[in-house]
C-alpha positions as CSV (number, residue, x, y, z in Angstrom):
1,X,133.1,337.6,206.1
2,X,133.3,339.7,203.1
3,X,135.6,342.5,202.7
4,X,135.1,345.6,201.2
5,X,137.2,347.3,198.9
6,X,137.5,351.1,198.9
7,X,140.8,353.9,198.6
8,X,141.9,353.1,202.8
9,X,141.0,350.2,204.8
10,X,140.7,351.4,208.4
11,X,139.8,349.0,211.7
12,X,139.0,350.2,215.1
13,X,141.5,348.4,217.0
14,X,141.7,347.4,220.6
15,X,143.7,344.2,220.9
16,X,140.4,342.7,221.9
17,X,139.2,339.4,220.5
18,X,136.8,340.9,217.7
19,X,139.0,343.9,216.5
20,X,141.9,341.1,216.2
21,X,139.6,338.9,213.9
22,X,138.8,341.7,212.1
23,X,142.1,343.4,211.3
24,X,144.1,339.6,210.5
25,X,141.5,338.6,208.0
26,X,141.9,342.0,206.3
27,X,145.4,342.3,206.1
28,X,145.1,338.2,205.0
29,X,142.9,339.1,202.0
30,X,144.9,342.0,201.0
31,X,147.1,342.2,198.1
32,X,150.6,342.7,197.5
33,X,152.2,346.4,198.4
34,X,148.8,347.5,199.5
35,X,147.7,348.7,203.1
36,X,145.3,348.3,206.3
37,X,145.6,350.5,208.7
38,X,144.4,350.0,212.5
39,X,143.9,352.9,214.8
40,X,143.4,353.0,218.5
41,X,142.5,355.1,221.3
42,X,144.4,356.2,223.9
43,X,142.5,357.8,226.8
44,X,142.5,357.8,230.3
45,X,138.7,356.3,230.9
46,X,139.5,353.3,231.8
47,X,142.3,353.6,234.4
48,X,145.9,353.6,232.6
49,X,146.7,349.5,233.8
50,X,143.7,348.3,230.9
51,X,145.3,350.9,228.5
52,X,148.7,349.9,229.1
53,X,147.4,346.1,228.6
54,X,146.0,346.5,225.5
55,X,148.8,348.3,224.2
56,X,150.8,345.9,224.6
57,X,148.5,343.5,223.0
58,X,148.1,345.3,220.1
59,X,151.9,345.6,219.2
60,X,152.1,342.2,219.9
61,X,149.3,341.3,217.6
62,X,150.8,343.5,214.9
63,X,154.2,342.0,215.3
64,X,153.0,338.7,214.1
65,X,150.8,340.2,211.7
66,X,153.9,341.9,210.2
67,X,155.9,338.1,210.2
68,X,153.3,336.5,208.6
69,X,152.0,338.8,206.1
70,X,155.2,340.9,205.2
71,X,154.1,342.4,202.0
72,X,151.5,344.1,203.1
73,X,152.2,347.2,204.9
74,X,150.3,347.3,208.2
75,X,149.6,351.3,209.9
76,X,148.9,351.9,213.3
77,X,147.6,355.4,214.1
78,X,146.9,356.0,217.8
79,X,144.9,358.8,218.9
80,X,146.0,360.1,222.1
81,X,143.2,362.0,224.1
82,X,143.6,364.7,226.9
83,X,140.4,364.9,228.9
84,X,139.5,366.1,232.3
85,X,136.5,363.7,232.4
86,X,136.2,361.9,236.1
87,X,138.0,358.4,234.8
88,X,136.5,355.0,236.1
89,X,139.4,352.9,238.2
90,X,138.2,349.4,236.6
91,X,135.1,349.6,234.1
92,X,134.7,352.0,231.3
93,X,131.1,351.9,232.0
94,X,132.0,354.9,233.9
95,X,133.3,357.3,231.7
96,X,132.1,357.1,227.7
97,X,130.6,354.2,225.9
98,X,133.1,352.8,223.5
99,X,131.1,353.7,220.4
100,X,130.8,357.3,221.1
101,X,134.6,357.7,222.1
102,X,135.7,355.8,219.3
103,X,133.5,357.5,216.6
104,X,134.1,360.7,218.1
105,X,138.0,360.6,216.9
106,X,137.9,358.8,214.3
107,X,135.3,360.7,212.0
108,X,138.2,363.9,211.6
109,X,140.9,361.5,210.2
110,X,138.5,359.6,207.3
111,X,139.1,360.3,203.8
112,X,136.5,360.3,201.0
113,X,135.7,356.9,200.1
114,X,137.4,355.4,202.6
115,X,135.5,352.1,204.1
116,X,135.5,352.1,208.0
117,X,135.4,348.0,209.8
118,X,133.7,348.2,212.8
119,X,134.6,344.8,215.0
120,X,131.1,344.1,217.1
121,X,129.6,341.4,217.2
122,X,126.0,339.9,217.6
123,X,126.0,340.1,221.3
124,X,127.5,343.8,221.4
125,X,125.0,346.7,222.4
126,X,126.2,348.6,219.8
127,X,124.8,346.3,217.1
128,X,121.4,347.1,218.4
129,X,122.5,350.7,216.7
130,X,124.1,349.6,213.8
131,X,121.9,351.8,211.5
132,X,121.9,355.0,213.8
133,X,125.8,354.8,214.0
134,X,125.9,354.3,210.2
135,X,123.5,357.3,210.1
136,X,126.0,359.7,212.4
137,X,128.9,358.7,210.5
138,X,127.5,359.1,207.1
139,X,126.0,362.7,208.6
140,X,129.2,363.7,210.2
141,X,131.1,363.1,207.2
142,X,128.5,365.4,205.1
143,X,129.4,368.0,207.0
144,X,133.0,367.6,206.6
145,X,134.1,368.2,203.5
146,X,131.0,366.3,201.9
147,X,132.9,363.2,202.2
148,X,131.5,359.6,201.2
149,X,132.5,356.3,204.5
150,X,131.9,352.7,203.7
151,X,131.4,351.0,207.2
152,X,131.5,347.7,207.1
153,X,130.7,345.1,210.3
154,X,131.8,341.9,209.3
155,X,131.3,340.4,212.9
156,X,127.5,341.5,213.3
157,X,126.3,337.8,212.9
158,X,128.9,336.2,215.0
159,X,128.3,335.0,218.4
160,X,131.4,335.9,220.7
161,X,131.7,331.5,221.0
162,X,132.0,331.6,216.2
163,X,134.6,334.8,216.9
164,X,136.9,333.0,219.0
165,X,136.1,329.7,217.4
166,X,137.1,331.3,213.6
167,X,140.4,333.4,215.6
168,X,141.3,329.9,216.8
169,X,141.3,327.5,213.9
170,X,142.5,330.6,211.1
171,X,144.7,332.9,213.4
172,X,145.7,330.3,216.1
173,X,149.5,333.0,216.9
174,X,147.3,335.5,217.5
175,X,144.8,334.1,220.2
176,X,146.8,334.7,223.6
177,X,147.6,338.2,223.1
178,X,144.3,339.4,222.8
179,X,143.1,340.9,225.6
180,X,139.1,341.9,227.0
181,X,139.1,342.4,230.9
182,X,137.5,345.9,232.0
183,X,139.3,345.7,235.5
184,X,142.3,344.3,234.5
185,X,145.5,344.4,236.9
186,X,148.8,343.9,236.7
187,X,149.5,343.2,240.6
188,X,148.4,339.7,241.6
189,X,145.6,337.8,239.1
190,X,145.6,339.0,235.0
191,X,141.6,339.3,234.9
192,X,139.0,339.9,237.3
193,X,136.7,337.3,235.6
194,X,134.0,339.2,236.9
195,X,133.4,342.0,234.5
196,X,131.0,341.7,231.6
197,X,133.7,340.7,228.8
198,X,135.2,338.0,231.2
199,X,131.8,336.5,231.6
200,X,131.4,336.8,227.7
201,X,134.8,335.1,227.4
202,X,134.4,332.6,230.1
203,X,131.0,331.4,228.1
204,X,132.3,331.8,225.0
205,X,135.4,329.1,226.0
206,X,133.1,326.6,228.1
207,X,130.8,326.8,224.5
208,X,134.1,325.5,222.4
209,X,135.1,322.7,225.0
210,X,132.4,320.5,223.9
211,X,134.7,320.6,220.2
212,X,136.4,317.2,220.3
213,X,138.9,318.6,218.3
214,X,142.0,321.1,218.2
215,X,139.9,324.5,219.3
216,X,138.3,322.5,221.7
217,X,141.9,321.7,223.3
218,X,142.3,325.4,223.1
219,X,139.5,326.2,224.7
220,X,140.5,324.2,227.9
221,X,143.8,325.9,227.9
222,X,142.9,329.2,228.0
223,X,140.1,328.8,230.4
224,X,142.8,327.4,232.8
225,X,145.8,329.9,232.0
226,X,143.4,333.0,231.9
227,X,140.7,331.9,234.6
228,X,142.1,328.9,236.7
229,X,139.5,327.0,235.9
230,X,140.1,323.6,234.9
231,X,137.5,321.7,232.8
232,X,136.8,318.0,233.9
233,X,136.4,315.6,231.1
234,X,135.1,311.7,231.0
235,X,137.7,309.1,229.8
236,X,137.1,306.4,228.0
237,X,140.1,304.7,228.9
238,X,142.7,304.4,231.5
239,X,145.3,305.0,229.4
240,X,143.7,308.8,228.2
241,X,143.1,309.7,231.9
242,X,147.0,309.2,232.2
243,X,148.0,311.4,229.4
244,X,145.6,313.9,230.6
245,X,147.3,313.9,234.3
246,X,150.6,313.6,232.9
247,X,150.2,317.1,230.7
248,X,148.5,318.5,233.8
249,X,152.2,318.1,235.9
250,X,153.9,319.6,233.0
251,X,152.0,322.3,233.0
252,X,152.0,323.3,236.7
253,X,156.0,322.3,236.7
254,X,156.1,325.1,233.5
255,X,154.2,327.7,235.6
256,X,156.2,327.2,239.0
């Protein structure tokens, strides 16, 4: 994943899996004294529990951003939106697409020559669009002062199973406070696993279990801590089935 130099580095940040990629390999490749900044949307078209969610990821995410990489200042800009707009209780199918609410803000707060990172990747709708969204920005932008964007989509030929895969082994802090459900809730279960980006995620996971290796591991866990689901494996040996139970009663002593 290249990254492109220009006067301001901004990411469209969710707390989401992709954005989280995006935003800790920029601020990882950036030098000394310099900045990245991340900007987010608040709005009420998803139902306030998602919303309050990711915010919470995405301070998170930027605390341990700030540990690891303390000379580089890290921004947050949020953009808080007012709207009258009939909201959607669980999935923001129902209100705008993402694209369109995210682009929609954003373009009024770009600077000349600044380079925008958009975080979709291969399996996102909007990639299908990639040139038409270029084309809106770059026109939008025109009109506004004349001013010249950079956007930049460093994700567009990952899969969702090489994001998480590349989060895991490079940004392994930064994995379980990302957050993707459409419907999540904060009274009984933490996902739906129902909605489109649990299925993505569930997929995405089951794809890295068959790493015989650290992500792999990973994999496992967070298919049983986000999901319930536990993944069966075949032993070689007696002794590795007993290590395997033996971490499984540790881990259901830790969450009673």
């Amino acid at each position: 994943m290249e990254i492109e130099i220009g006067n301001r580095k901004i990411v469209l940040f969710s707390g989401g899996f992709d954005s989280t990629l995006v935003l800790a390999r920029l601020v990882k490749e950036a030098a000394d004294n310099t900045s990245v900044c991340a900007v987010t949307i608040d709005h009420n078209l998803t139902g306030t529990q998602k919303l309050r969610r990711e915010y919470e990821s995405q301070l998170l995410i930027l605390r341990e951003l700030r540990k690891q990489y303390p000379k580089v200042k890290i921004d947050h800009e949020v953009i808080h939106i007012e709207s009258n707009w009939i909201s959607g209780e669980s999935y923001n199918s129902k209100g705008l697409a993402q694209p369109i609410l995210w682009l929609c803000n954003i373009i009024p707060l770009l600077e000349d020559k600044d380079t925008l990172y958009l975080g979709y990747n291969k399996d996102d709708q909007a990639i299908l669009h990639e040139t038409n969204i270029k084309n809106l920005i770059s026109a939008a932008c025109q009109i506004q002062e004349g001013k010249i964007i950079n956007t930049h989509w460093p994700l567009k030929y990952f899969s969702k199973t090489e994001v998480l895969k590349t989060l895991i082994e490079e940004f392994p802090y930064l994995v379980d406070f990302c957050t993707s459900c459409e419907a999540i809730r904060y009274e009984g279960e933490k996902v739906c696993g129902e909605c489109l980006p649990c299925t993505h995620l569930k997929e995405a996971l089951f794809n890295l279990t068959l790493n015989n290796n650290e992500v792999g591991e990973k994999a496992k866990e967070m298919l049983k801590s986000r999901f319930g689901i536990r993944v069966s494996v075949a032993y070689e040996t007696e002794e590795e089935k007993a290590v395997e139970e033996s971490t499984e009663e540790e881990y259901v002593k830790a969450d009673n």
